[in-house]
C-alpha positions in Angstrom: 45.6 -15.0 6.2 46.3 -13.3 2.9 43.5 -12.3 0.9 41.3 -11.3 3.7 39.8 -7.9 4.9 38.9 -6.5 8.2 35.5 -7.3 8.2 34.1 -10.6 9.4 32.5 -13.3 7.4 28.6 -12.8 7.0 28.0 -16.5 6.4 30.8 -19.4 7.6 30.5 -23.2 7.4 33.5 -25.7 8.2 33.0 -29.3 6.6 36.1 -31.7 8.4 36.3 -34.9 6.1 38.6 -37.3 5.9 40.4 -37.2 2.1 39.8 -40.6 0.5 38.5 -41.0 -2.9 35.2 -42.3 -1.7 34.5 -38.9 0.3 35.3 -36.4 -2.7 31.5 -36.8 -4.3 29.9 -36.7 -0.2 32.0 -33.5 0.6 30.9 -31.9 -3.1 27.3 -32.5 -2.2 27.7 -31.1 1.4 29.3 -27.7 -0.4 26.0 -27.7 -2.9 24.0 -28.1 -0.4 25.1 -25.5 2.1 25.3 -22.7 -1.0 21.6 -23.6 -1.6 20.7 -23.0 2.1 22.7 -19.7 1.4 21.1 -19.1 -1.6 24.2 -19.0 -3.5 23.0 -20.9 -6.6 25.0 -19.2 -9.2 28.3 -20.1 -7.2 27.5 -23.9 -7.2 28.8 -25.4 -10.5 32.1 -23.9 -10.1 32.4 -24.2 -5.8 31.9 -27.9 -7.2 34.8 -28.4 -9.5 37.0 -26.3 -7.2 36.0 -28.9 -4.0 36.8 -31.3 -6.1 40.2 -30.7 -7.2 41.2 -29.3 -4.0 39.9 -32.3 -2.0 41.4 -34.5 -4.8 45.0 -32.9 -4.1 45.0 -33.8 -0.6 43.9 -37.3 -0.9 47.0 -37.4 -3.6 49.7 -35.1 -2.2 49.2 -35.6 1.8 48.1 -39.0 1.8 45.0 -41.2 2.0 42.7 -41.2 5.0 44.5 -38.5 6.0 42.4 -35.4 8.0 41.3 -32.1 6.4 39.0 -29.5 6.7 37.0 -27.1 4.2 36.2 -23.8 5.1 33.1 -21.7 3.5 33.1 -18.3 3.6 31.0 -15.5 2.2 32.4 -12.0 2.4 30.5 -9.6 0.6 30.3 -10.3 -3.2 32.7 -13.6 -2.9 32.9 -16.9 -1.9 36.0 -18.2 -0.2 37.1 -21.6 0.0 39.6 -22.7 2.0 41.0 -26.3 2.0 43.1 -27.2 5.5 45.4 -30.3 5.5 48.5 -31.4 8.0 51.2 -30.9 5.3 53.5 -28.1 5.8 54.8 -29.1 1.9 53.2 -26.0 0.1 52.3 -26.1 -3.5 54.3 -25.6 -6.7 53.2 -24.2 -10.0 54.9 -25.7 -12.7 54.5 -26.4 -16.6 53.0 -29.9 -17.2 54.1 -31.8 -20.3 51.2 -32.8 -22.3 51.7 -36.5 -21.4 51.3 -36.0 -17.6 47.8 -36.3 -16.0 49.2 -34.8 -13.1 50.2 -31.2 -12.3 47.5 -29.3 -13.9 45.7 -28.4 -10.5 46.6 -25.4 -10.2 46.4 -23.8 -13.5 42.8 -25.1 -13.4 42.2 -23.2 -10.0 44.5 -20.2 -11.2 42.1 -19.9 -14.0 39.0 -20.1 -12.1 39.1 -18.0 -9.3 39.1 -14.6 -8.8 42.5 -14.7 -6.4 44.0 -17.4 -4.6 47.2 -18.6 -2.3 48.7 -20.7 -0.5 49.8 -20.3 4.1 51.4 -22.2 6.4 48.7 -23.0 9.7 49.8 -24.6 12.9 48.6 -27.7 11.6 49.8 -27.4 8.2 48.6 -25.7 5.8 45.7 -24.6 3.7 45.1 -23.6 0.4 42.5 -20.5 -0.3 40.8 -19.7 -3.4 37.7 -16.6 -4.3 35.4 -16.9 -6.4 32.2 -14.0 -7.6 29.0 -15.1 -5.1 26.3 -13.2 -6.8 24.9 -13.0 -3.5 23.9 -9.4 -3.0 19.9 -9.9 -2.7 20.5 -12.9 0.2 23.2 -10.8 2.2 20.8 -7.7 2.0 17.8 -9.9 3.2 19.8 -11.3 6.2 20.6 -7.7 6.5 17.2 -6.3 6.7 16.1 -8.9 9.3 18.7 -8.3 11.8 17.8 -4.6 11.5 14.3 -4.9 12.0 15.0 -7.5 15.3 17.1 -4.4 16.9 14.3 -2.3 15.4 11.8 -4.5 17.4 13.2 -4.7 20.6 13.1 -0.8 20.8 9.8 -0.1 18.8 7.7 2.9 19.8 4.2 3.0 19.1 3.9 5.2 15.9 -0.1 7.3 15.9 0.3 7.7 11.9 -0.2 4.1 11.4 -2.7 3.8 13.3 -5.2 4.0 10.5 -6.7 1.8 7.7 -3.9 2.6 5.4 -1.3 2.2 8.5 -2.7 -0.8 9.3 -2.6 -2.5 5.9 1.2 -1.0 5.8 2.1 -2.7 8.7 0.4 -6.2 7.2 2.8 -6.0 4.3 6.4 -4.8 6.9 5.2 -8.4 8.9 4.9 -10.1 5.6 8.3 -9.1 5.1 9.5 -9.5 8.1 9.0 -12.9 8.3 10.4 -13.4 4.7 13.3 -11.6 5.7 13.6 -13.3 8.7 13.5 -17.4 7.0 16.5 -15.8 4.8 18.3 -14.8 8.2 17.6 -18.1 9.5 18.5 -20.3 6.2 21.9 -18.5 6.0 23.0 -19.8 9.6 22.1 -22.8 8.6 19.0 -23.9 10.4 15.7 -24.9 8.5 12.8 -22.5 7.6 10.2 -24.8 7.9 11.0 -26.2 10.9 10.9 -22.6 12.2 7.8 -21.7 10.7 6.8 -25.1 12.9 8.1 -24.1 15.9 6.5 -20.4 15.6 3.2 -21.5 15.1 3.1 -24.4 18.0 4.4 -21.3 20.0 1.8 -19.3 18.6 -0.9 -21.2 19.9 0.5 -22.7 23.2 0.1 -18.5 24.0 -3.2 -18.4 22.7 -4.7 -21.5 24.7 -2.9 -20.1 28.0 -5.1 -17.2 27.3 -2.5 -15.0 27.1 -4.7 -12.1 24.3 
């Protein structure tokens, strides 16, 4: 699809809905609340209005209670947002007269967004649009816990940490560790504190089988 790269997403979240007026408010409160569990709070406000008005358009151009899909992506410093109908009608830009309500979509996306377009899928269509993320800190976080995982499972005993200061150096790479690691866990969509739950009733199920 146009506008992509070779690499593949770092975070992804389809949201099928079906476009009805009633729906546009649910799906824009399901996009805020996945970019929270991202941590892409800068990119909510705008992801918003874009959901909206791309949402909007299918409910008015493919038809009521008709089904689509909206794809979230996160590739590097952008967020990507694509909306999937079953229309194979692609969109025109045109020049609205200044009595029409209608038509201004996509100059309002155009002028949003850092690119965007239009393709033709096998069910239809979809419309794609990229806006800035500001997400370096929460893609370098998932980062640094999937490194120290692989790190983990091929750890060797190191004698120069061995001591007071090693030891108190090795408190402070768990601490971390385990803050990297809700990050990684938060940006694939599953909760922290239920995994802080479920590590600590694991935790102590080892402990009373006596296994220290």
């Amino acid at each position: 699809m146009p506008g992509y790269d070779d690499t593949e997403p770092r975070l992804r979240c389809v949201l099928p809905f079906r476009a009805a007026p009633a729906d546009v408010p649910l799906l824009r409160r399901a996009t805020t609340r996945q970019l929270a569990g991202w941590g892409l709070f800068a990119a909510a406000d705008e992801a918003e209005l874009l959901v909206t008005e791309l949402a909007t358009n299918v409910v008015k151009h493919v038809g009521e209670g008709a089904p689509a899909t909206l794809v979230l992506e996160c590739r590097g410093e952008r967020l990507r947002l694509e909306m999937h109908d079953t229309s194979s009608a692609m969109p025109m830009v045109r020049t609205p007269q200044c009595d029409e309500e209608c038509g201004r979509g996509l100059h309002l996306l155009a002028s949003m967004v850092v690119d965007w377009g239009a393709v033709t899928t096998a069910a239809g269509k979809a419309i794609w649009c990229e806006i800035p993320a500001a997400v370096a800190a929460v893609c370098a976080q998932a980062d640094r816990a999937e490194a120290a995982l692989e790190r983990y499972q091929r750890r060797e005993e190191d004698p120069e940490l061995l001591g007071r200061a090693g030891r108190a150096l090795q408190q402070e790479s768990v601490i971390e560790l385990i803050a990297d690691l809700l990050h990684w866990t938060a940006a694939r969509g599953d909760d922290p504190d239920d995994i802080i739950d479920r590590a600590q009733m694991r935790y102590e199920s080892v402990l009373g089988e006596g296994a220290f």
